[in-house]
DSSP file (Angstrom, degrees, kcal/mol; ACC not computed):
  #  RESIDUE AA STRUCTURE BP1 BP2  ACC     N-H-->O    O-->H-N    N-H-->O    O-->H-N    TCO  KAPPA ALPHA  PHI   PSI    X-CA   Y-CA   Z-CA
    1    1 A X    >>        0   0    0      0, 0.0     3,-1.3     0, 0.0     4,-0.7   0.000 360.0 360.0 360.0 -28.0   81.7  100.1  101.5
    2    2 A X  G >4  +     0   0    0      1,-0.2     3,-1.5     2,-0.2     0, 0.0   0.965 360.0  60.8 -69.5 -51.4   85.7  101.3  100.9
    3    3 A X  G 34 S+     0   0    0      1,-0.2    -1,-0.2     2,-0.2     0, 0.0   0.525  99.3  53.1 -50.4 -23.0   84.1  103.7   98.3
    4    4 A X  G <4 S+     0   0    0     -3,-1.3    -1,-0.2     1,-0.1    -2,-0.2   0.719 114.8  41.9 -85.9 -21.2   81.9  105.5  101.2
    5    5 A X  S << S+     0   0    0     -3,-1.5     2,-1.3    -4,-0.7    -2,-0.2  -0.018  80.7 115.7-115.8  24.8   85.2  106.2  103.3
    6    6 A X        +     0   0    0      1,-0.1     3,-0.4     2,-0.0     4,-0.3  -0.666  30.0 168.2 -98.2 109.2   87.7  107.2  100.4
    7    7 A X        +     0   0    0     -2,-1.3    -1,-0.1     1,-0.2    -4,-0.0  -0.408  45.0 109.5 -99.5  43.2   88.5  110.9  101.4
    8    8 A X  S  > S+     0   0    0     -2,-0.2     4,-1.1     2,-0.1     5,-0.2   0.696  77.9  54.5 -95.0 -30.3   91.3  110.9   98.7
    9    9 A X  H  > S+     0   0    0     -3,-0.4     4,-2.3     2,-0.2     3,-0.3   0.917 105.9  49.0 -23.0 -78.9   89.1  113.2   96.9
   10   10 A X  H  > S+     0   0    0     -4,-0.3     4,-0.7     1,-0.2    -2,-0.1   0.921 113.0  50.9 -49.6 -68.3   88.7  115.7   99.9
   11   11 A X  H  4 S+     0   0    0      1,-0.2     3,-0.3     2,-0.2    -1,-0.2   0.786 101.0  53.3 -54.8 -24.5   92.1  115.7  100.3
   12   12 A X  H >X S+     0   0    0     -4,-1.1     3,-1.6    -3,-0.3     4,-1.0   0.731 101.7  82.1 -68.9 -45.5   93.6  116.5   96.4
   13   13 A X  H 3< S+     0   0    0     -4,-2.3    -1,-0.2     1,-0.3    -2,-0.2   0.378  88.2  36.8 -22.3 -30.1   91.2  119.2   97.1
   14   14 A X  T 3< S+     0   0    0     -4,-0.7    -1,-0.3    -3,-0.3    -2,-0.2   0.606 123.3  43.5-112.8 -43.0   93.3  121.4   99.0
   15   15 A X  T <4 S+     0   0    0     -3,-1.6    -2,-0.2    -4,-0.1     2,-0.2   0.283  80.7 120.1-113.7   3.1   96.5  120.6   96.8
   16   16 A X     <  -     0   0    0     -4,-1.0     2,-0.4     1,-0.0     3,-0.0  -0.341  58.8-133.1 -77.3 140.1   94.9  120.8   93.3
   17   17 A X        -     0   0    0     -2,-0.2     3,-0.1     1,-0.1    -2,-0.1  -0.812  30.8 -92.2-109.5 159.5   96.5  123.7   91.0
   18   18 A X        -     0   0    0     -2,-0.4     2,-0.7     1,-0.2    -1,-0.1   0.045  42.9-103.5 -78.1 164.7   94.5  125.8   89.3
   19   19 A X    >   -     0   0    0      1,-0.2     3,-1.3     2,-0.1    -1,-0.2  -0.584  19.7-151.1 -99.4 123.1   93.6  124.7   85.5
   20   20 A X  T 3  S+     0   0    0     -2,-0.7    -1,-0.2     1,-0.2    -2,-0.1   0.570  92.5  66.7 -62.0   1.0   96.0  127.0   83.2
   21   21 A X  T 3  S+     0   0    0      2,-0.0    -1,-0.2    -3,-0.0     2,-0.2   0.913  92.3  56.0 -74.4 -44.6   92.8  126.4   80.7
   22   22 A X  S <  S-     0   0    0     -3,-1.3     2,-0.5     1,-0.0     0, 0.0  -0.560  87.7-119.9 -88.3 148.2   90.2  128.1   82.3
   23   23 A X        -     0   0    0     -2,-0.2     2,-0.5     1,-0.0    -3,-0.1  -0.835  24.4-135.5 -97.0 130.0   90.4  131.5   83.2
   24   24 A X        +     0   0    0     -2,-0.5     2,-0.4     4,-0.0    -1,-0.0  -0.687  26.8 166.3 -89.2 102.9   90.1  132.5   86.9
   25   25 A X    >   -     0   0    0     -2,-0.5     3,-1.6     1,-0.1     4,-0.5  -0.795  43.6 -93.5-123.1 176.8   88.0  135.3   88.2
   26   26 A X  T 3> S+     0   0    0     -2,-0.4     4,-2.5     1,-0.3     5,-0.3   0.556 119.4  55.2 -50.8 -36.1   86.9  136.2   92.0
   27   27 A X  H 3> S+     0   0    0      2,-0.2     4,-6.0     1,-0.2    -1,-0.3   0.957 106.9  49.8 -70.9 -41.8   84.0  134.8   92.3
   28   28 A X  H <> S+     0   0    0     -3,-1.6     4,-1.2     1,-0.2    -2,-0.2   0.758 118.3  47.2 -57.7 -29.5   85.5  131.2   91.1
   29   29 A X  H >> S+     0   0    0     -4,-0.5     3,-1.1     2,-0.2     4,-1.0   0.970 110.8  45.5 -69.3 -55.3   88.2  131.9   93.8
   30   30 A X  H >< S+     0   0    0     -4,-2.5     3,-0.6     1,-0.3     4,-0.5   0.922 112.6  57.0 -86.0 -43.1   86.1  133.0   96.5
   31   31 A X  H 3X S+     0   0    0     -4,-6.0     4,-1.7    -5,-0.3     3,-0.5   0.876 105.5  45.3 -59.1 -21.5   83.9  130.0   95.6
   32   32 A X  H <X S+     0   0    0     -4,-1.2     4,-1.7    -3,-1.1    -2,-0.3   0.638 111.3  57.6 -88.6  -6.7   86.5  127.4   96.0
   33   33 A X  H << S+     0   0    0     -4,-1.0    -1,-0.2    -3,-0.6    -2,-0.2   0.004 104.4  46.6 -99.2  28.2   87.5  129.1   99.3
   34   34 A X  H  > S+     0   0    0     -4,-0.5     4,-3.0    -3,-0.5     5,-0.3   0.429 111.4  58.7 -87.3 -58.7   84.1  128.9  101.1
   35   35 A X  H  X S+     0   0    0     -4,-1.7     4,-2.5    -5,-0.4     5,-0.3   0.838 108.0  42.4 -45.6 -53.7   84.4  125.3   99.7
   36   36 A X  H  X S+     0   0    0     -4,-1.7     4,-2.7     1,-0.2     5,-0.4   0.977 114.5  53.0 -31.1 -77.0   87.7  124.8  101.6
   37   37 A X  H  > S+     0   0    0      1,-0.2     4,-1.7     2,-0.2    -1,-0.2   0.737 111.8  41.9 -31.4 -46.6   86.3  126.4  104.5
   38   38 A X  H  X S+     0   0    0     -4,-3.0     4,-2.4    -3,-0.3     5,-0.3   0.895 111.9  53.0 -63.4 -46.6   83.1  124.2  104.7
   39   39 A X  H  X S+     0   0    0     -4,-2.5     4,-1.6    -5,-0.3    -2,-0.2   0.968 110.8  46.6 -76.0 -36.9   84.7  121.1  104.1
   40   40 A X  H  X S+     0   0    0     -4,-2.7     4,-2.9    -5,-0.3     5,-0.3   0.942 116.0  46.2 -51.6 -50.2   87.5  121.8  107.2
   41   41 A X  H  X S+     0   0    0     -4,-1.7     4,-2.1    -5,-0.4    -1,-0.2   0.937 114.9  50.1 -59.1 -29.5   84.4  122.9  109.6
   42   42 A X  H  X S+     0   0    0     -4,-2.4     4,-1.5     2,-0.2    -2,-0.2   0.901 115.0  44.1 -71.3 -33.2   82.5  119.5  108.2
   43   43 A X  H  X S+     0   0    0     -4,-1.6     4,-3.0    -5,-0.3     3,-0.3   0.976 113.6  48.0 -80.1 -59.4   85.7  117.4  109.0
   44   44 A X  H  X S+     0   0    0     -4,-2.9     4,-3.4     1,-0.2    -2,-0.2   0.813 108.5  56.0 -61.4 -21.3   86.2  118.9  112.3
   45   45 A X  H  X S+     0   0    0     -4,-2.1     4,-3.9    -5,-0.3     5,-0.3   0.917 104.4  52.3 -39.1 -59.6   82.7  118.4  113.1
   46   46 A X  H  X S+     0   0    0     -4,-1.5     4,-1.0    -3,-0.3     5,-0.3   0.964 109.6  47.8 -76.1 -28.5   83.0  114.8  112.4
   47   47 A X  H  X S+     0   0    0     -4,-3.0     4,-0.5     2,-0.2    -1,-0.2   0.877 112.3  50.4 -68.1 -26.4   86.1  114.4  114.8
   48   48 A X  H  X S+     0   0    0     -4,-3.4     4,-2.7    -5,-0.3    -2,-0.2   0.957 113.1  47.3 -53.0 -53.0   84.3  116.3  117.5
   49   49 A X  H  < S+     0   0    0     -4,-3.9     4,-0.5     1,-0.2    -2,-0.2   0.602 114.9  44.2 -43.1 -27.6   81.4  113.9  116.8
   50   50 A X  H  X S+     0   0    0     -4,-1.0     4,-1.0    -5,-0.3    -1,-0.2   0.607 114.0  51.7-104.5 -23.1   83.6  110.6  116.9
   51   51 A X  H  X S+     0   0    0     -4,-0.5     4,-2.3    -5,-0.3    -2,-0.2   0.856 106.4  48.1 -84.2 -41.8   85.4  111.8  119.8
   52   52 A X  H  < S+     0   0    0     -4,-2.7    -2,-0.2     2,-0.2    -3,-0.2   0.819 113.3  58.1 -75.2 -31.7   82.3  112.6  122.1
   53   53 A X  H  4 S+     0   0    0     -4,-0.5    -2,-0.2     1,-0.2    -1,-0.2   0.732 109.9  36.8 -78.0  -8.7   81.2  109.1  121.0
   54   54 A X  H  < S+     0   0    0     -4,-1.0    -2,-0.2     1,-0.2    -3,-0.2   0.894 107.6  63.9 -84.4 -41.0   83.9  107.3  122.1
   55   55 A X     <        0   0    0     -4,-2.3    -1,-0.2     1,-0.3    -2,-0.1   0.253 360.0 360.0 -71.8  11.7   84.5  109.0  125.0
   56   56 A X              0   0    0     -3,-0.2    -1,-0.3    -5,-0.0    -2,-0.1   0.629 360.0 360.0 -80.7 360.0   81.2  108.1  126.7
């Protein structure tokens, strides 16, 4: 169950630098910045979600 709530993952996510092996071109950028983008709307989702359920 600890393995369904480790968000350490998520979180490296944000702070990872980029790998001086591979070479980076726009589209790989713009794909890891939707991915940011999704996973911050998904997150705030779930605190809206947790919030509205406590608060009944």
């Amino acid at each position: 169950m600890k393995n369904l709530f480790d968000f350490s993952e998520v979180a490296t996510y944000f702070f990872r630098k980029p790998d001086p092996n591979r070479k980076s071109t726009f589209n790989l950028r713009v794909m890891h910045g939707i991915n940011k983008v999704s996973i911050l709307i998904f997150l705030v989702c779930l605190i809206v979600m947790g919030v509205r359920l406590f608060t009944r």
